[in-house]
Structures are given as structure tokens and as C-alpha cells.
ROSE-479625 format. One record per atom (N, C-alpha, C, O): atom name; y, z, x. Coordinates in nm, 3 decimals, always signed. Layout:
BEGIN
("CA" (Y Z X));
...
END
This chain:
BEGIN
("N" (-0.120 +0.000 +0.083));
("CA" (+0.000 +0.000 +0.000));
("C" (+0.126 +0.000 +0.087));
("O" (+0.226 -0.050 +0.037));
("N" (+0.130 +0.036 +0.175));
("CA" (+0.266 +0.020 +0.297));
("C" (+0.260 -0.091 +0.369));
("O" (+0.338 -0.108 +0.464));
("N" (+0.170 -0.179 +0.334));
("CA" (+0.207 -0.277 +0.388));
("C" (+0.256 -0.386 +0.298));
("O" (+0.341 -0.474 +0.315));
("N" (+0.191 -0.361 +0.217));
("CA" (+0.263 -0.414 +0.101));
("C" (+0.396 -0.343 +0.056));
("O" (+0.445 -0.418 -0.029));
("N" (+0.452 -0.269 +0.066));
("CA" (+0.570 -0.229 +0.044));
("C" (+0.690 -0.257 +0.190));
("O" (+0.805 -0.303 +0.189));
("N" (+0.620 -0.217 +0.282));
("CA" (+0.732 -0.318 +0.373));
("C" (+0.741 -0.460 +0.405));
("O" (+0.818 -0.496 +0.494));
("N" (+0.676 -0.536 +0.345));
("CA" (+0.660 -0.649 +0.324));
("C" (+0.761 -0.642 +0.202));
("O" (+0.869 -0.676 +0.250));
("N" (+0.773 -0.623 +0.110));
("CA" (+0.885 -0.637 -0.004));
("C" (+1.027 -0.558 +0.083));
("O" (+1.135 -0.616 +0.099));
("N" (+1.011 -0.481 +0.110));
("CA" (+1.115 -0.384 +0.172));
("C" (+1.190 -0.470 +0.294));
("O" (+1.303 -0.442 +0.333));
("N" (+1.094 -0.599 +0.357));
("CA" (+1.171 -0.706 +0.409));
("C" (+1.249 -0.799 +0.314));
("O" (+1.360 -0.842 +0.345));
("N" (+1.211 -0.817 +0.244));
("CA" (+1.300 -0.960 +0.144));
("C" (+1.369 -0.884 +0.038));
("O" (+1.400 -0.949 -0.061));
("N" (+1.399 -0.756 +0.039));
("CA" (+1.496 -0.661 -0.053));
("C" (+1.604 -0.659 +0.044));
("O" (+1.718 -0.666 -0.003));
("N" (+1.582 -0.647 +0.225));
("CA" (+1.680 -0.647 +0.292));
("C" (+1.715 -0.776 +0.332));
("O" (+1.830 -0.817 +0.312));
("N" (+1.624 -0.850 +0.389));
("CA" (+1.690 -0.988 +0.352));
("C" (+1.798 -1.066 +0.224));
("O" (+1.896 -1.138 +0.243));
("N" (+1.746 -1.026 +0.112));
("CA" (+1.826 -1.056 +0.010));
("C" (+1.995 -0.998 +0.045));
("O" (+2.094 -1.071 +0.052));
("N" (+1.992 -0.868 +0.061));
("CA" (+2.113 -0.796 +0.031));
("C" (+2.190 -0.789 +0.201));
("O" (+2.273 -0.719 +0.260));
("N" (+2.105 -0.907 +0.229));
("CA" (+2.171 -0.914 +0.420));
("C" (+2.239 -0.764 +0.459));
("O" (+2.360 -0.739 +0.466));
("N" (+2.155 -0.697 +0.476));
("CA" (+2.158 -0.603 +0.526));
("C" (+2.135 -0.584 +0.667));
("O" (+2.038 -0.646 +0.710));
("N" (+2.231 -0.481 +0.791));
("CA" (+2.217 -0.458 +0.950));
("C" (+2.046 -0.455 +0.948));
("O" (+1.970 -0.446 +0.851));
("N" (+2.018 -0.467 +1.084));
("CA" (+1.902 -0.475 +1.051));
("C" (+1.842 -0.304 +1.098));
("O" (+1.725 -0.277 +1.073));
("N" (+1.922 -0.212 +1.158));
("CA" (+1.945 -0.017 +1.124));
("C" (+1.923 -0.037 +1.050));
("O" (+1.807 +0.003 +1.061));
("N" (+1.928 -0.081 +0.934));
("CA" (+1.943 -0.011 +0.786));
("C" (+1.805 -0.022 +0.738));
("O" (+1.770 +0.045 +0.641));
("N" (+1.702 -0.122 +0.813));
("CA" (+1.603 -0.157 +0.791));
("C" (+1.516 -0.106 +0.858));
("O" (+1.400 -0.107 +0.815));
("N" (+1.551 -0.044 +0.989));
("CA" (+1.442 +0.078 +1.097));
("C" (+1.451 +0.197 +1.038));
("O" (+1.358 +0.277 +1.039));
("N" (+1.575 +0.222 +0.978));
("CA" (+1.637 +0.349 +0.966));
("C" (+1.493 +0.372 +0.800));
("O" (+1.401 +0.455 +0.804));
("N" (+1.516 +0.285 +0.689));
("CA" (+1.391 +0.288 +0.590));
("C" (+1.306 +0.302 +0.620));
("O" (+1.248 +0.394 +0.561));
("N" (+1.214 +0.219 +0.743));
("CA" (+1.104 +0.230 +0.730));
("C" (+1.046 +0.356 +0.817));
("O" (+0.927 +0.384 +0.824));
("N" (+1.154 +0.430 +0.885));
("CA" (+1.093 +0.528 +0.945));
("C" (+1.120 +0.650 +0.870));
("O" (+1.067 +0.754 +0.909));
("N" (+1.203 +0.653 +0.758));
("CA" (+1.208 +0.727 +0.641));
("C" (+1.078 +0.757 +0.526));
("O" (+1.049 +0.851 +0.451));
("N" (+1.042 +0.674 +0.547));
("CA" (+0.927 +0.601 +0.448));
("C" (+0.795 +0.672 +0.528));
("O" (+0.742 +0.775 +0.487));
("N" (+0.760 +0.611 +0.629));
("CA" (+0.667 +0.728 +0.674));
("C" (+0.653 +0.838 +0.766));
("O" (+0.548 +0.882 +0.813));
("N" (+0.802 +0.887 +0.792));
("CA" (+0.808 +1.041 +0.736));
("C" (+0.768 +1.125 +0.637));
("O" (+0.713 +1.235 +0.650));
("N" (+0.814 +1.037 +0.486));
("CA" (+0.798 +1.121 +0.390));
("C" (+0.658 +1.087 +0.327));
("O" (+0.632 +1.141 +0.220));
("N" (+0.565 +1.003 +0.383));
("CA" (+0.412 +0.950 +0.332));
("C" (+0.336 +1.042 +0.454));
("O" (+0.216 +1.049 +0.428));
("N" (+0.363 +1.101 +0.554));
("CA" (+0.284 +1.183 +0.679));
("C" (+0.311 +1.306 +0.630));
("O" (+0.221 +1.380 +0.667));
("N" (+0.395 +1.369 +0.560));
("CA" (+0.407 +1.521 +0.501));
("C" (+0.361 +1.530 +0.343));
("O" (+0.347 +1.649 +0.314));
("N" (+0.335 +1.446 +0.234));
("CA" (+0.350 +1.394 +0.126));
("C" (+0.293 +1.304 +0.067));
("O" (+0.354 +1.199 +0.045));
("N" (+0.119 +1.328 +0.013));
("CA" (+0.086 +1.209 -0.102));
("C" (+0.171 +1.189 -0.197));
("O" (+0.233 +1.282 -0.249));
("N" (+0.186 +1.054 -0.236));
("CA" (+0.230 +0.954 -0.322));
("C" (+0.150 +0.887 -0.427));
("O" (+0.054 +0.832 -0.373));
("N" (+0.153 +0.865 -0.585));
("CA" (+0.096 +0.767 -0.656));
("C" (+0.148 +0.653 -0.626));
("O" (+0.259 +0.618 -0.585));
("N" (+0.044 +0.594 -0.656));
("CA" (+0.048 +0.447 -0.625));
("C" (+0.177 +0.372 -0.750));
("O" (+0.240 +0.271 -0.718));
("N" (+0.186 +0.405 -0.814));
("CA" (+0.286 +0.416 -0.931));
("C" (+0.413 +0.422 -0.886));
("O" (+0.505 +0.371 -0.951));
("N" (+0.432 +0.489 -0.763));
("CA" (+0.567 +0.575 -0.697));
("C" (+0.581 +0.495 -0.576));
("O" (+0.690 +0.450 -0.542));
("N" (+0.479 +0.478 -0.514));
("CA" (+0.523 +0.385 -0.379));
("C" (+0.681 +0.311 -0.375));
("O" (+0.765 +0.342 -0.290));
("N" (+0.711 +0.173 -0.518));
("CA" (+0.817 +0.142 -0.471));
("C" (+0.939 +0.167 -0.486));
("O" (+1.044 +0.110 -0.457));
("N" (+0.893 +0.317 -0.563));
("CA" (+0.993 +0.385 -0.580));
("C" (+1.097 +0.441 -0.449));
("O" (+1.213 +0.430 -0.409));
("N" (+0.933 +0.525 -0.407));
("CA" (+0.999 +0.555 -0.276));
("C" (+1.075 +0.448 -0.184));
("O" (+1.186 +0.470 -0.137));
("N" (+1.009 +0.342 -0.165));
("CA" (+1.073 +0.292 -0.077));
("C" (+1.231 +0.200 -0.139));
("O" (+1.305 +0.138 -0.062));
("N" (+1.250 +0.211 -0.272));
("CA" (+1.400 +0.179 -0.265));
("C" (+1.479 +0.314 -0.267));
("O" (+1.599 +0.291 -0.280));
("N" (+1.451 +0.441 -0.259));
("CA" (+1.527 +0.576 -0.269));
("C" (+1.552 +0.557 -0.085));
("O" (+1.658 +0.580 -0.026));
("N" (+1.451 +0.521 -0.039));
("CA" (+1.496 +0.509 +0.158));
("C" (+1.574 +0.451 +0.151));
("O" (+1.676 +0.501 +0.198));
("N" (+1.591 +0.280 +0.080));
("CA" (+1.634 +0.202 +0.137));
("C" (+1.783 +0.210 +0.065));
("O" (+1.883 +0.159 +0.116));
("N" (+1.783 +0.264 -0.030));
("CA" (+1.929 +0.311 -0.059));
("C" (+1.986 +0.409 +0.043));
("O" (+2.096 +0.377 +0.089));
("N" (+1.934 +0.522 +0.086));
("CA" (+1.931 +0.644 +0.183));
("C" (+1.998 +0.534 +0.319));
("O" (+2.103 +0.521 +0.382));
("N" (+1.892 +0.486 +0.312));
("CA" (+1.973 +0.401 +0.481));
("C" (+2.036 +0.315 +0.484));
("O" (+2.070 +0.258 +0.588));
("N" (+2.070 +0.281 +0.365));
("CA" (+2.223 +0.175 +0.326));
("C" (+2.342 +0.260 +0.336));
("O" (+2.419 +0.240 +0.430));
("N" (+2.371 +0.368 +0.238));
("CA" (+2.450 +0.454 +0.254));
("C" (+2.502 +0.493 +0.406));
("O" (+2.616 +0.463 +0.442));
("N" (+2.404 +0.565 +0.496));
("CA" (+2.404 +0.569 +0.596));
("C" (+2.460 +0.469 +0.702));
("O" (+2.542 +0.490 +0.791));
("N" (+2.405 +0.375 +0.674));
("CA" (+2.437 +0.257 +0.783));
("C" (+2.576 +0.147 +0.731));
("O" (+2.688 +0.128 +0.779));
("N" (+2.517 +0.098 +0.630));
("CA" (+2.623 +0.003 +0.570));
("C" (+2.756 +0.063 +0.577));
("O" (+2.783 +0.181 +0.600));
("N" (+2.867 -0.070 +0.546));
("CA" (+2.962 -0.027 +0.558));
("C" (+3.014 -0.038 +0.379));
("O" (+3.107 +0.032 +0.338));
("N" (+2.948 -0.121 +0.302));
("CA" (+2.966 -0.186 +0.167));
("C" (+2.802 -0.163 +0.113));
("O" (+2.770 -0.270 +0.061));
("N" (+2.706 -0.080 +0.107));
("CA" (+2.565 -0.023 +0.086));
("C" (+2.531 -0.085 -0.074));
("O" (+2.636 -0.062 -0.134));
("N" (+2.461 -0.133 -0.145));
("CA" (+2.448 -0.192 -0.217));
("C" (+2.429 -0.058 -0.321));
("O" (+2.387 +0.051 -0.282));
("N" (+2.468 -0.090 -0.459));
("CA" (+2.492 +0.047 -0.572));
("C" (+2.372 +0.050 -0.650));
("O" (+2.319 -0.053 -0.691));
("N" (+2.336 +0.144 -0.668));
("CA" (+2.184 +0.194 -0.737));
("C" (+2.186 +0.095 -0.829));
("O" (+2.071 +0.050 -0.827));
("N" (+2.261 +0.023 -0.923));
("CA" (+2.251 -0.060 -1.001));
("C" (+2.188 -0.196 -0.968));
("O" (+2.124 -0.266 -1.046));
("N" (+2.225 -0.229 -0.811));
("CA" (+2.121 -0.341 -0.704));
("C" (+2.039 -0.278 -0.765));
("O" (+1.992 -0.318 -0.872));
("N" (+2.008 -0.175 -0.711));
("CA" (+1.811 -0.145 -0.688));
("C" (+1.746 -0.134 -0.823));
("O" (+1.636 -0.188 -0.836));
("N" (+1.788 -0.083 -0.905));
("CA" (+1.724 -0.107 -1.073));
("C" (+1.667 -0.257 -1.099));
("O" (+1.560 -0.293 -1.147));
("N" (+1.818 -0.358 -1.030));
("CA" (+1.762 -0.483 -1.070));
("C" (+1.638 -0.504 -0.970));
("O" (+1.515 -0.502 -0.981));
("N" (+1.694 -0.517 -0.908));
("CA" (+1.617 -0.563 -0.788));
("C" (+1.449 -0.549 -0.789));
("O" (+1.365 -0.627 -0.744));
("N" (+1.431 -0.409 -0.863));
("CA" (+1.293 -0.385 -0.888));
("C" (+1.264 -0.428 -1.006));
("O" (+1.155 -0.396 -1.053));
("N" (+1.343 -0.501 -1.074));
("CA" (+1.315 -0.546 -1.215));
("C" (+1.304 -0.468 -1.329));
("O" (+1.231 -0.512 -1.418));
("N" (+1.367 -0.350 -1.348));
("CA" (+1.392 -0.254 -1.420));
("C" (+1.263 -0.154 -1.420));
("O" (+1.222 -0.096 -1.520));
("N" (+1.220 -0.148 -1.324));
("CA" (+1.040 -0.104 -1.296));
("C" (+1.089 +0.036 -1.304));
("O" (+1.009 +0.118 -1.348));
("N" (+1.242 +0.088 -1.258));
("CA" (+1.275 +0.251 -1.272));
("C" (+1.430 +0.234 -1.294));
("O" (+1.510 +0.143 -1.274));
("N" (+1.439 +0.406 -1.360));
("CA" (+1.573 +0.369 -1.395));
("C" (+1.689 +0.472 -1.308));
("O" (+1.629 +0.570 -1.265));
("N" (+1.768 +0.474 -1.289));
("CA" (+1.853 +0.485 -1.206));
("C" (+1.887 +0.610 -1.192));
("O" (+1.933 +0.649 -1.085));
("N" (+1.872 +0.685 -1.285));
("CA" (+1.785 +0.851 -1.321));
("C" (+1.673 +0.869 -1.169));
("O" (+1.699 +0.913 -1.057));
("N" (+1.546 +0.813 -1.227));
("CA" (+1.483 +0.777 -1.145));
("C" (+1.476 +0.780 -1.002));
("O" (+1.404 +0.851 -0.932));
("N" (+1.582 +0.673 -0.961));
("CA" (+1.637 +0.645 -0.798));
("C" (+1.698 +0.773 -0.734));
("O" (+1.683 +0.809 -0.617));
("N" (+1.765 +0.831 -0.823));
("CA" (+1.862 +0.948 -0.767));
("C" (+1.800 +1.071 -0.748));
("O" (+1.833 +1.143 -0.654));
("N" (+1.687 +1.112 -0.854));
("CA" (+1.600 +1.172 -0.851));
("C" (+1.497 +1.178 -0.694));
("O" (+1.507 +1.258 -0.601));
("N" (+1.410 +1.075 -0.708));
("CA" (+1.331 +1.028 -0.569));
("C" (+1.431 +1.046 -0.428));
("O" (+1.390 +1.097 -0.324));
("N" (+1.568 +0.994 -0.448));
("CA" (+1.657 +1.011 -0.321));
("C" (+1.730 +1.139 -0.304));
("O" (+1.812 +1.153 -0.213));
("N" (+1.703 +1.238 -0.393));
("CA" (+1.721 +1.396 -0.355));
("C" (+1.575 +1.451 -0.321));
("O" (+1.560 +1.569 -0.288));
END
């Protein structure tokens, strides 16, 4: 399942041309929190847009708004959701 999720977690940052920090900075977020922390499989891409918001904020200078990532996942969670997973 992580490979399949950084495989999407490339063409989410590709899309939103994002530094490419913003994209080390996720994926080493990501399994941080999968080496302390089982996950449902349900939740996986959750997690990984709560990082990849986390390391937009962080890095970006213009970080794309939780409202990107709702779409982006195709309304798969809702923005409740995102803010939730990224606390």
C-alpha cells in the first residue's frame, strides 16, 4: 500500500508543481507515522494527503488549500477529515 500511495503522492505533487522538499519532506512524514502506527487500508490516502498538506505549509511559499486536497482525492474525505488526520 505505500507504494502505491507514493506513487499517487508523485502525480498529486507533480500536478500542484510543487519544490521538490515538499515532496521528501511527505514522504518521510508518512513513514514516520506508518513505523510508530497501524493504519486501515481505508486511511492510507488519507494519511498521505494530511503529510502532504503538512509539508506544503511548511515548505511552500503559496501551499495548496485543503479545498485542493478534497478535490484532488475526489471527494474520497472531507475537509473535517484532512484537518482531523493533520492534527
Amino acid at each position: 500500500m505505500r507504494a502505491i500511495l507514493i506513487d499517487w503522492i508523485l502525480n498529486v505533487h507533480l500536478k500542484f508543481k510543487l519544490l521538490p522538499e515538499t515532496l521528501y519532506i511527505t514522504i518521510n512524514l508518512i513513514d514516520r507515522f506508518l513505523s510508530i502506527q497501524n493504519i486501515e487500508k481505508d486511511r492510507v490516502q488519507l494519511l498521505g494527503i494530511s503529510a502532504l498538506l503538512i509539508a506544503s505549509k511548511y515548505e511552500e511559499i503559496y501551499p495548496p488549500t485543503v479545498k485542493d486536497f478534497v478535490y484532488i482525492s475526489k471527494n474520497s474525505f472531507t475537509s473535517s477529515q484532512i484537518l482531523d488526520m493533520e492534527t
